[in-house]
Residue, then its C-alpha position, 0 to 999 in steps of 0.5 A: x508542495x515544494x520548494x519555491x526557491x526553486x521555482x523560477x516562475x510560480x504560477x499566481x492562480x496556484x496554491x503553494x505550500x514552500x517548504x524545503x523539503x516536499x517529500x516530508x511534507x506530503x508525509x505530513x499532509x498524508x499521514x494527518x488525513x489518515x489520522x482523520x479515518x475512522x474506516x478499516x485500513x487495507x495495507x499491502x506489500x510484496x515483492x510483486x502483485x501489490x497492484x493487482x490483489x488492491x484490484x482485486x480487493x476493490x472489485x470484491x468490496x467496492x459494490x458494497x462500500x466505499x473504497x478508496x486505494x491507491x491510484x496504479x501502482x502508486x506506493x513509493x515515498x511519493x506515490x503513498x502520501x499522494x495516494x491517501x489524497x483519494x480518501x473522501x468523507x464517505x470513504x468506508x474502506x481504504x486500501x494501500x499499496x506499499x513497496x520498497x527498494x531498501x532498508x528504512x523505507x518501510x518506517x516511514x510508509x507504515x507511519x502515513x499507511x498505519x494498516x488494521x489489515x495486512x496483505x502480504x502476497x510474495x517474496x521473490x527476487x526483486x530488489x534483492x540487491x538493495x538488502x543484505x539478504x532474502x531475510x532482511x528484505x523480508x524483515x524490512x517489508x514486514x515493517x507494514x504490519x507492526x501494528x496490524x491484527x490481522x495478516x493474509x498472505x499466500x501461504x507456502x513460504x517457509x521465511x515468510x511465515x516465520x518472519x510474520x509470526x516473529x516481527x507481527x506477535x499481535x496480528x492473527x496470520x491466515x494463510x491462503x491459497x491464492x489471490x482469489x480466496x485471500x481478497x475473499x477473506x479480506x473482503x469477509x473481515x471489513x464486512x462483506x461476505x462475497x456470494x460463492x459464485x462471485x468469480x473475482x476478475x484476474x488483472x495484469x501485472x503489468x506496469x508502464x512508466x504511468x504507473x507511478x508518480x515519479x515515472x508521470x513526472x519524468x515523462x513530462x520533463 
């Protein structure tokens, strides 16, 4: 997908698809597979943790039903469109990850995302900056969920709290005490009612330059 005048050599055994303008073309690409899903529809975001509750999320419910997720860290403007390309035919749950650096991003995620289930894990200081305020990052984040029923988030954070319940009226709020008990809960509402003595495994948060699609890239320039 993209732009063959700018091309100087395209490769003849390749499928290419010329637009000029990739990115909103693989926004079209996603957002029609994720019309075709029948399956809950898992859609995360936060200022951190995105990656590591989604795995979390995949150990609790993938012994049980077929998930597809989002590949690392892939949840930028690039990485969502490309992380519903792992959605298969059997696919029976469907979990995503979304982040965001600036107002307007979110719309355009929550278009192709379009999450049933809501996961919200914490609001810091990361990329404060690129918003006027804690509150408008907030609002803008929230955006996910417009269309969501039902929201699980760590409870505890007064903004949070109170920009869900404003921005997402439809959606029924459950706030949890930690990462364990909300992917706990998230897992019992697509079905899967995890044994009590089923620890869920903890996983870093780090991230390398891999972890997206843009840093691949990069590193192959």
């Amino acid at each position: 997908v993209c732009d063959l005048s700018r091309v100087g050599s395209p490769a003849a055994d390749a499928v290419w698809i010329d637009t000029p303008d990739p990115l909103a073309a693989l926004a079209a690409v996603a957002a029609y597979i994720r019309s075709l899903l029948a399956c809950p529809v898992i859609g995360i975001t936060g200022s951190v943790g995105k990656t590591v509750v989604k795995e979390m999320l995949n150990a609790a419910i993938a012994p049980w039903l077929n998930v597809a997720r989002s590949p690392r860290s892939w949840n930028s403007q690039v990485g969502v469109p490309m992380s519903l390309w792992q959605v298969r035919p059997d696919t029976q749950v469907a979990i995503f990850e979304a982040g965001i650096s600036r107002p307007g991003e979110m719309e355009s995620l929550q278009k192709i995302i379009k999450p049933e289930i809501g996961v919200f894990t914490v609001l810091t200081d990361e990329h404060d900056r690129g918003f006027a305020s804690r509150r408008e990052k907030m609002e803008q984040k929230a955006l996910l969920f417009k269309d969501c029923r039902s929201i699980y988030y760590i409870g505890g954070d007064a903004l949070v709290e109170d920009v869900l319940k404003v921005s997402c009226p439809q959606a029924s709020l459950h706030p949890c005490d930690d990462y364990r008990s909300l992917c706990r809960a998230v897992a019992a509402e697509v079905g899967v009612e995890l044994p009590t003595d089923v620890k869920l495994p903890e996983y870093s948060s780090r991230i390398d330059i891999y972890d997206s699609p843009e840093g691949l890239m990069a590193a192959m320039d």
